[in-house]
C-alpha positions as CSV (number, residue, x, y, z in Angstrom):
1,X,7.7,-79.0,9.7
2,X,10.4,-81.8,11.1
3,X,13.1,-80.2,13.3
4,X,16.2,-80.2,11.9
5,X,19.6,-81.4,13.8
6,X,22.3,-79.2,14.6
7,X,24.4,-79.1,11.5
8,X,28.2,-78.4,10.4
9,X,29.2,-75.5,8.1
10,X,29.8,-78.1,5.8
11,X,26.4,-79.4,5.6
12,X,24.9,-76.5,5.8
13,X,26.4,-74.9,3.0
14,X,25.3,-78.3,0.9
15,X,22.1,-78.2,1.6
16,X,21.9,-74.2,1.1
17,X,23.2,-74.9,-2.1
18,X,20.5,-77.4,-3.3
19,X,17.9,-74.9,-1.7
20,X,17.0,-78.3,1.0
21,X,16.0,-77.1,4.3
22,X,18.4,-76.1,6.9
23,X,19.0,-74.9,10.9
24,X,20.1,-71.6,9.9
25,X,20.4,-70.1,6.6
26,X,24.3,-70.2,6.6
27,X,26.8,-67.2,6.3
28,X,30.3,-65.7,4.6
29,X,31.9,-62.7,5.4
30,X,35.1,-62.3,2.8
31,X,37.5,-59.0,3.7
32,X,40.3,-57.7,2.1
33,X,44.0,-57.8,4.0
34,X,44.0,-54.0,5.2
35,X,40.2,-54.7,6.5
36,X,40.7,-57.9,8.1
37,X,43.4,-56.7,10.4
38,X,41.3,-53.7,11.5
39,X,38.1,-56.3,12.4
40,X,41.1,-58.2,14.2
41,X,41.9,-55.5,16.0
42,X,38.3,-55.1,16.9
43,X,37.6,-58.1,17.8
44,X,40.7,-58.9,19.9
45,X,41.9,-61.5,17.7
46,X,44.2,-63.2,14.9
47,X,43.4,-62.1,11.2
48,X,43.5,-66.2,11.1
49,X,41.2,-66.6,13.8
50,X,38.7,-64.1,12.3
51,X,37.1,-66.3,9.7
52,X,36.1,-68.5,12.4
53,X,35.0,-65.6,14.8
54,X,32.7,-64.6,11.5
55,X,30.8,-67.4,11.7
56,X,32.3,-68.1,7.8
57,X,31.3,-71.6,6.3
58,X,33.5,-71.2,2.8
59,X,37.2,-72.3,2.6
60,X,38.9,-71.8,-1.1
61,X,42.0,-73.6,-1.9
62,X,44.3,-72.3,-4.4
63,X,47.3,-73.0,-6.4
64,X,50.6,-72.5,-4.1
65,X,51.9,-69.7,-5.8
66,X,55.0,-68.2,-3.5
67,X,54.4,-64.0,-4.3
68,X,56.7,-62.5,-7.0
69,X,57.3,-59.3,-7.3
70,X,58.6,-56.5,-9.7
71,X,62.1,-54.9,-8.9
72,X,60.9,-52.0,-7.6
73,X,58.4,-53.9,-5.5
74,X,55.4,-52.3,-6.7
75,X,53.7,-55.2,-8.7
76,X,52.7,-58.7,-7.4
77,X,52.6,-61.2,-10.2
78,X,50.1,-64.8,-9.6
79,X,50.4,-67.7,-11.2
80,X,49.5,-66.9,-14.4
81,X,51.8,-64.2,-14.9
82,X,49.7,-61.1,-14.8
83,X,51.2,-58.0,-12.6
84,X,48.9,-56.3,-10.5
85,X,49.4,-53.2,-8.0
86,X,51.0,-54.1,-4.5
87,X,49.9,-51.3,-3.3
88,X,46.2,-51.7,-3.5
89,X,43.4,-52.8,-1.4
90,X,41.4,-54.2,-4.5
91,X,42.0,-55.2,-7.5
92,X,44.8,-52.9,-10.2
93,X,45.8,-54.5,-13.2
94,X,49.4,-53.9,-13.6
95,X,51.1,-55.6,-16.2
96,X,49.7,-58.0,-19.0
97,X,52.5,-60.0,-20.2
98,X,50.7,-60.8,-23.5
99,X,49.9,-56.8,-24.3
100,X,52.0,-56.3,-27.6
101,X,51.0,-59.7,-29.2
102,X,48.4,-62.5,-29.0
103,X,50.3,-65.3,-29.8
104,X,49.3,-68.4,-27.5
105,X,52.5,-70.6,-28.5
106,X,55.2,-68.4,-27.8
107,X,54.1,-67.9,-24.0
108,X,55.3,-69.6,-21.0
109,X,52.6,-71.0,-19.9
110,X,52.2,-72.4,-16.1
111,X,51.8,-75.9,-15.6
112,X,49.0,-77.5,-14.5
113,X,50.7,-80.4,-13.6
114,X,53.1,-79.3,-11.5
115,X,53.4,-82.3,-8.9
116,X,53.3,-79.8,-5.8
117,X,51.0,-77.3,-6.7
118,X,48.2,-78.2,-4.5
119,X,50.2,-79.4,-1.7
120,X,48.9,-76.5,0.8
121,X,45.5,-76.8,-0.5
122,X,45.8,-80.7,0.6
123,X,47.0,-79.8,3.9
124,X,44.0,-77.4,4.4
125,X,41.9,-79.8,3.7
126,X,43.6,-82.5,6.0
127,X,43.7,-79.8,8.7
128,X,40.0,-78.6,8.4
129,X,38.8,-82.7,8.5
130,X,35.3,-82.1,7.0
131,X,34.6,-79.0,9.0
132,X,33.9,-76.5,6.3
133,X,32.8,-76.1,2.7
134,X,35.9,-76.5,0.6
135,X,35.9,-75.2,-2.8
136,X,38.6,-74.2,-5.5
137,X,39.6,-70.4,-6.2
138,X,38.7,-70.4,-10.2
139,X,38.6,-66.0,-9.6
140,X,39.3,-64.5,-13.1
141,X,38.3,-67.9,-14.3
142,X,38.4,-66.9,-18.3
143,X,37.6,-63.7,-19.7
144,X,39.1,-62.2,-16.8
145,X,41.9,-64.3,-17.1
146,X,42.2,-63.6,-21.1
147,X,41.9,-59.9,-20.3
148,X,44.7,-60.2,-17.6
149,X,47.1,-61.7,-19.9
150,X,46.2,-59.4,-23.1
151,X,45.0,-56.2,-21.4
152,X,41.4,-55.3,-20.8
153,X,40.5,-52.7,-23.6
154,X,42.8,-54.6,-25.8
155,X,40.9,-58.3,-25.2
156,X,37.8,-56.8,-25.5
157,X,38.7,-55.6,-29.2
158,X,40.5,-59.5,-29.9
159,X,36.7,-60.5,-29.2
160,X,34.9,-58.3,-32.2
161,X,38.0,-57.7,-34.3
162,X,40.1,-60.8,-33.6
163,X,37.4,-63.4,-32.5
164,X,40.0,-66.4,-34.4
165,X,42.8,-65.3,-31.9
166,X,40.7,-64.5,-29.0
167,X,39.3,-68.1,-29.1
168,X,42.8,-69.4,-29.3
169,X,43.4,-67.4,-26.6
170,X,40.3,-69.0,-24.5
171,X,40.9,-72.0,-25.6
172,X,44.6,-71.9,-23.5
173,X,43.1,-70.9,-20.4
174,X,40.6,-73.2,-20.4
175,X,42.4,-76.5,-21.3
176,X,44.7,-75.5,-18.1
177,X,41.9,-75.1,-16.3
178,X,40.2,-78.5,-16.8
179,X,43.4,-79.9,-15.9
180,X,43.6,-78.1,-12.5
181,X,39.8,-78.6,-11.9
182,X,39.9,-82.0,-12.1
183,X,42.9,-82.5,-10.1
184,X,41.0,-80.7,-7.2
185,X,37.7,-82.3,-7.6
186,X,39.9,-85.7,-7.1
187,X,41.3,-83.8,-4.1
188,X,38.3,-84.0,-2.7
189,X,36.5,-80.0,-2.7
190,X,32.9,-80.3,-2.2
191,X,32.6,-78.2,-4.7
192,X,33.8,-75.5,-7.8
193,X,33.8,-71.7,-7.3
194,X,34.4,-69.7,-10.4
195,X,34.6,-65.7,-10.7
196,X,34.6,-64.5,-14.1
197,X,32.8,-60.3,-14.0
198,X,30.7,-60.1,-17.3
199,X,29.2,-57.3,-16.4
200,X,29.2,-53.4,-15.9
201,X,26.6,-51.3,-13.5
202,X,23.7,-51.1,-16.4
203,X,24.7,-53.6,-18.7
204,X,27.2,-56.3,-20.0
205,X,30.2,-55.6,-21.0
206,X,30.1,-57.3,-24.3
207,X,27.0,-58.1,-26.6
208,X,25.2,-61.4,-25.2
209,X,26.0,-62.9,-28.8
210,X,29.6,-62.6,-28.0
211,X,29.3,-63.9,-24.9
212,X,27.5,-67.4,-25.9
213,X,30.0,-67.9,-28.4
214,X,33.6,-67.2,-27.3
215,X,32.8,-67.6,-23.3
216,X,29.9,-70.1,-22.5
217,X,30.8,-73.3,-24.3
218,X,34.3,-72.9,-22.5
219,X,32.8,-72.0,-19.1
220,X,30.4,-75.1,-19.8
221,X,33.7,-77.5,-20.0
222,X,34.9,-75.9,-16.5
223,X,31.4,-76.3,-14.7
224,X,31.0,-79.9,-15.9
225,X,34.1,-81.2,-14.1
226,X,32.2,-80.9,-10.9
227,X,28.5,-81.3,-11.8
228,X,29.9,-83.9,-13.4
229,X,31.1,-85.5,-10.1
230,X,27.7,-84.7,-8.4
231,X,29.1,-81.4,-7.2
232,X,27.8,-77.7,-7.1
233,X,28.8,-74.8,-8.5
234,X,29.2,-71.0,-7.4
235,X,29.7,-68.5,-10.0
236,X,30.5,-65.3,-9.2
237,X,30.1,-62.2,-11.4
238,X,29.6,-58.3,-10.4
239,X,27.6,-56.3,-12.5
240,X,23.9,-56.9,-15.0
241,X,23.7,-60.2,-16.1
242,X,20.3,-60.7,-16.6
243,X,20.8,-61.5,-20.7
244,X,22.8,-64.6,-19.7
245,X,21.1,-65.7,-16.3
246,X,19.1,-68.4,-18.3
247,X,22.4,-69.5,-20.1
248,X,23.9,-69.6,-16.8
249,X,21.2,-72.1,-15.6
250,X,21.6,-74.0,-18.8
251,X,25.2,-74.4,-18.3
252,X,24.9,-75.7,-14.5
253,X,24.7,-73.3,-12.9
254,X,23.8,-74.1,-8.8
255,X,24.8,-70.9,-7.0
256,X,24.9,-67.0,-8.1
257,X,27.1,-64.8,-6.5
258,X,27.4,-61.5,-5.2
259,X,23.7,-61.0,-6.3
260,X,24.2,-57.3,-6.1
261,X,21.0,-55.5,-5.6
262,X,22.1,-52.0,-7.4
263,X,21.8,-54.4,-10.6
264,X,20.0,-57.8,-9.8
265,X,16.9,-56.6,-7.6
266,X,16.4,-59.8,-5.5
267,X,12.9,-60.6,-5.6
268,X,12.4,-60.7,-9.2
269,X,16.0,-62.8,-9.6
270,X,14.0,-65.1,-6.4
271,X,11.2,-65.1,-9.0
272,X,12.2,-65.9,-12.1
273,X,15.3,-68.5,-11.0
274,X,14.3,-68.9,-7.8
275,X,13.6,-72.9,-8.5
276,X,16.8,-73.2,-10.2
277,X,19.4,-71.3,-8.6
278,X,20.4,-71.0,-4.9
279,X,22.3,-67.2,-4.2
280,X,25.6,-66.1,-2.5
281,X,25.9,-62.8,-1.0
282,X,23.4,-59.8,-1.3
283,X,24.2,-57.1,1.2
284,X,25.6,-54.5,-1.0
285,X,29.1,-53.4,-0.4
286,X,28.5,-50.4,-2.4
287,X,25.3,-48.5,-1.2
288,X,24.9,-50.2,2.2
289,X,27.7,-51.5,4.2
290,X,30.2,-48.5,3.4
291,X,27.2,-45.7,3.8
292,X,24.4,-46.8,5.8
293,X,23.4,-46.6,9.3
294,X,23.8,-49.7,11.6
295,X,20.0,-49.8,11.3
296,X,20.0,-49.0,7.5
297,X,22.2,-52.4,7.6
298,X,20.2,-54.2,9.5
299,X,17.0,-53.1,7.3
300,X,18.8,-54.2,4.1
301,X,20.0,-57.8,5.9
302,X,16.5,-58.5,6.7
303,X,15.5,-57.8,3.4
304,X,18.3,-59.7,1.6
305,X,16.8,-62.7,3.7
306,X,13.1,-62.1,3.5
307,X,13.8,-61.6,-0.8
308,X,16.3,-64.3,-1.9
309,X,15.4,-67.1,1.4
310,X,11.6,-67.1,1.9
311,X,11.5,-70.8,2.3
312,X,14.2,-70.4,4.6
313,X,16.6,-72.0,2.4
314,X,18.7,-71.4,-0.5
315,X,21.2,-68.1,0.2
316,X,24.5,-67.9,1.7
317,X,24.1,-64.4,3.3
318,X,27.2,-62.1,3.3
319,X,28.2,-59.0,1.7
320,X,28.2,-58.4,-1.6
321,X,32.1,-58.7,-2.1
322,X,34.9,-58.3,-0.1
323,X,34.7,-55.8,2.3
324,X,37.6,-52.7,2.0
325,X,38.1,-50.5,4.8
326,X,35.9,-47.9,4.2
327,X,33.4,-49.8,5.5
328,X,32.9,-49.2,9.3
329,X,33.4,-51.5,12.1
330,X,29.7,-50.8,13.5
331,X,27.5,-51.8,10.2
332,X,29.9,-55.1,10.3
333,X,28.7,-55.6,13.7
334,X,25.3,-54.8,12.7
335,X,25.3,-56.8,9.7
336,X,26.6,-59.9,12.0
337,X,23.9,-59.3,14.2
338,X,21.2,-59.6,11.7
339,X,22.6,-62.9,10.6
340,X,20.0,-65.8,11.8
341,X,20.6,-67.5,15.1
């Protein structure tokens, strides 16, 4: 086999990506706030020099969205509009500003357009001069982002009851979302990253018919802006997916993250899309990282690799999600050790 050079994150991560082969299998590490100071504190540094102390090769860019928050300070409201809990580590839904009616016209929407939203992201990318992989921040990409505005039990009724209105409602999101997708491919990101959770611990959360009507033609629109510019695309999604993992593929699908193994056991997913897909993630924040001995974490690090990477190529290793702070500062250190040299 021909040695291979010394590469950047950057093109790494591309290669990763299209499963061609690489130095080092290349790595991500994502925290939450409250968990990145404690690993600063650990590590005797900045929380903004820690992404580079983790060996990460990811950058997102965002939307420059200034935080907004309720009166009493305890929701944060993003770009869309949707309230979520200041106080928590995670993820709380807060406050959908579309919860007592469905009705697409009579909301403010945000504009796409707006000539200075992606000024920061421009200067990240100036700043990071071809270092890194840079790719957009689609998280709650569509469903998530219908739910968000509408409320979750009550967008999961639009969808069976309402399927007229929840398509209308789709339909919104994703027409913005072209429009800030292709502003950022012509920004020059390497590639798209899109999170949109379809599913729960044993199952989706909706039928898969559901899904391939309301959800994948839209998602297809989003992925094509960058496949369509010769660019990859991540897709994150927690839960069992398996029903729509061929759709997925069909779609455009390049990369599939957090590959959790409580519900996607690696080697069959290696098996069955293994020449299709390249994965993103794998050691479990849920039964491992928070729970495990340092060795336990080592064990399942070495197995993530030796499951989803057997040709050595093809998996961004990392955790599963973003580690909270229950996780302990020894299995990070453990896990980081069991990353490839």
């Amino acid at each position: 086999m021909p040695v291979i050079q010394l590469l950047t994150p950057k093109e790494r991560m591309r290669r990763a990506l299209w499963r061609q082969p690489v130095d080092r299998l290349p790595v991500q590490t994502n925290f939450t706030g409250t968990m990145g100071a404690k690993l600063a504190a650990h590590f005797h540094c900045t929380t903004a020099e820690l992404p580079e102390r983790l060996d990460n090769h990811l950058l997102r860019v965002d939307v420059d969205h200034p935080p907004q928050l309720s009166d009493d300070g305890q929701i944060t409201f993003d770009w869309w509009g949707a309230g979520w809990g200041a106080g928590t580590e995670g993820y709380w839904h807060a406050s959908a500003p579309l919860a007592d009616g469905c009705d697409p016209a009579a909301f403010a929407w945000p504009d796409p357009q707006a000539p200075s939203l992606f000024d920061k992201a421009a200067a990240t990318i100036t700043a990071d001069a071809g270092r890194h992989f840079v790719v957009p921040n689609f998280g709650f990409a569509l469903f998530e982002r219908a739910w968000s505005l509408r409320g979750f039990d009550q967008f999961l009724m639009d969808l069976v009851c309402e399927p007229e209105a929840a398509a209308e409602l789709l339909d919104r999101i994703t027409a913005i979302q072209l429009t800030l997708a292709r502003r950022l491919v012509a920004l020059g990101v390497d590639g798209g990253y899109f999170g949109d959770d379809y599913g729960a611990q044993k199952s989706l959360l909706f039928a898969p018919a559901v899904w391939r009507e309301l959800i994948k033609p839209r998602l297809a629109q989003m992925f094509a802006v960058f496949r369509d510019a010769g660019l990859p695309v991540i897709f994150h999604s927690d839960g069992d997916i398996w029903p729509i993992l061929p759709d997925l593929v069909d779609i455009g699908l390049t990369c599939l993250n957090p590959v959790q193994p409580e519900v996607l056991e690696h080697a069959r997913l290696y098996r069955e899309f293994g020449r299709h897909l390249s994965f993103y993630g794998g050691i479990s924040t849920q039964s491992v990282l928070p729970v495990a001995t340092p060795d336990g974490v080592r064990a399942a690090t070495a197995a993530c690799i030796r499951d989803l990477a057997p040709d050595g190529s093809g998996l961004i290793l990392g955790p599963s999600h973003r580690m909270q702070s229950d996780i302990p500062v020894e299995n990070v250190v453990a896990m980081l050790g069991a990353f490839p040299a």
